[in-house]
PASEBA-1860 file (N, C-alpha, C; in nm, 3 decimals):
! residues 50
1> XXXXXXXX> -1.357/-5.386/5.308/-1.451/-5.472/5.241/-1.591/-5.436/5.288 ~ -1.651/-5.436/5.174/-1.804/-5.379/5.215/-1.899/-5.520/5.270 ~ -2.033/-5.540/5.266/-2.070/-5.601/5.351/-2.119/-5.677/5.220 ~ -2.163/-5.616/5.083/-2.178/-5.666/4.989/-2.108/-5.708/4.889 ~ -1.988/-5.788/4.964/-1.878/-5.789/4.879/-1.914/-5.950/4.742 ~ -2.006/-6.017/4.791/-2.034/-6.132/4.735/-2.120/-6.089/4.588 ~ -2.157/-5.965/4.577/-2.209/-5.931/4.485/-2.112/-5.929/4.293 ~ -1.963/-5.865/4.350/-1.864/-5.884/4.235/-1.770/-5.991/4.247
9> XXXXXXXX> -1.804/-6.093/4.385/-1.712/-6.225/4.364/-1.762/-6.328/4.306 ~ -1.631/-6.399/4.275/-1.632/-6.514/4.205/-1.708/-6.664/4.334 ~ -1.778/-6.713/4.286/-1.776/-6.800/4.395/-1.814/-6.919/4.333 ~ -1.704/-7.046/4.396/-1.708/-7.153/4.328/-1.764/-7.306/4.438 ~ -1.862/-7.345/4.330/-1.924/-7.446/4.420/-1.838/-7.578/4.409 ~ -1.808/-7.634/4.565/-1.752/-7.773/4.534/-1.799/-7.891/4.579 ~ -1.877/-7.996/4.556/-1.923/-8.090/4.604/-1.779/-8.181/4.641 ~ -1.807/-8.188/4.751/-1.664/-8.274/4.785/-1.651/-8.430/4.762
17> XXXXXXXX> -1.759/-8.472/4.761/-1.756/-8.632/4.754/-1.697/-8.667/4.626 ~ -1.711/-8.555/4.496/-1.732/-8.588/4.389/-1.610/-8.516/4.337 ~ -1.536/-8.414/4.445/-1.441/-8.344/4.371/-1.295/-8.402/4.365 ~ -1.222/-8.452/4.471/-1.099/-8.535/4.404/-1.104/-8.604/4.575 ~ -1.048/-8.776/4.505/-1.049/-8.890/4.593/-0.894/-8.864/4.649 ~ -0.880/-8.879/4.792/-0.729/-8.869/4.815/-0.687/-8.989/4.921 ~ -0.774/-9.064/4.948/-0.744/-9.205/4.983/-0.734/-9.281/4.907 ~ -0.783/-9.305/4.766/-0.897/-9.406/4.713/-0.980/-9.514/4.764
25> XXXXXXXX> -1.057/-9.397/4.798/-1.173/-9.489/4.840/-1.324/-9.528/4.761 ~ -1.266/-9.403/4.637/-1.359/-9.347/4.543/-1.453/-9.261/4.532 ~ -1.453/-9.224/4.685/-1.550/-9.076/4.746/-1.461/-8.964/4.774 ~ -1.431/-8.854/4.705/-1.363/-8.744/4.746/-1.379/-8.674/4.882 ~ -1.260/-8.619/4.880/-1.292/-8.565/5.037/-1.249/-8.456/5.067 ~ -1.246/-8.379/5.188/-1.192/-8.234/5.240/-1.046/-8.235/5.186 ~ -0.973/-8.343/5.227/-0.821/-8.353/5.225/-0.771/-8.322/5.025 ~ -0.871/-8.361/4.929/-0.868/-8.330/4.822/-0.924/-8.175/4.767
33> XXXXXXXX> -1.010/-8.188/4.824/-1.023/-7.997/4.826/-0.873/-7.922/4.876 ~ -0.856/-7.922/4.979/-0.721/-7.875/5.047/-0.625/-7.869/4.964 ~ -0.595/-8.003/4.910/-0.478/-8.031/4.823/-0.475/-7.899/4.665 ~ -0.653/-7.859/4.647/-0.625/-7.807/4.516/-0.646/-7.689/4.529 ~ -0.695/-7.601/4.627/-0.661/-7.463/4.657/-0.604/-7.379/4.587 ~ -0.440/-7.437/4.580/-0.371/-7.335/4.499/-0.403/-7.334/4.359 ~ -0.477/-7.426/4.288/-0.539/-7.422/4.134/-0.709/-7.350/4.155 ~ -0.814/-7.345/4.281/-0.864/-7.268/4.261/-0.857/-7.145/4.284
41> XXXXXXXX> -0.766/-7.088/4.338/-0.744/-6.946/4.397/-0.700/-6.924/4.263 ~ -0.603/-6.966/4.147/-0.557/-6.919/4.037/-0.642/-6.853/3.927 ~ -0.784/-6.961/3.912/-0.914/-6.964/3.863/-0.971/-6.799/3.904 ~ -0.919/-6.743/4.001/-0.977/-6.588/4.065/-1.054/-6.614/4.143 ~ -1.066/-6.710/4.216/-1.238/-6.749/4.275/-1.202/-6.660/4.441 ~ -1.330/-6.628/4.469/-1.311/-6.552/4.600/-1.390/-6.607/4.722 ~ -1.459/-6.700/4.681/-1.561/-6.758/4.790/-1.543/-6.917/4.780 ~ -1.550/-7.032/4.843/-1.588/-7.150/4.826/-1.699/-7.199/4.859
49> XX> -1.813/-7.231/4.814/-1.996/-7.265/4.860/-1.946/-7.451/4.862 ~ -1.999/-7.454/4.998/-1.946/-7.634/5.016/-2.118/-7.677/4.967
END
């Protein structure tokens, strides 16, 4: 891997508060990111920007 590898990746931004609730508490959280991984890795994504 070159050093400029961010140049042909995919990179997907996730605001976590807003991306999926896994208490309901109504604020999303890390533990909901975690949970969906295997649907963004499918997406091709190669980076995650928190």
């Amino acid at each position: 891997m070159t050093a400029a590898w961010f140049r042909d990746a995919v990179i997907y931004e996730i605001y976590p508060q807003s991306f999926q609730d896994t208490n309901a508490d109504g604020i999303g959280d890390l533990r909901g990111v975690i949970e969906r991984l295997d649907y963004i890795a499918a997406l091709g994504v190669d980076a995650i920007w928190f």
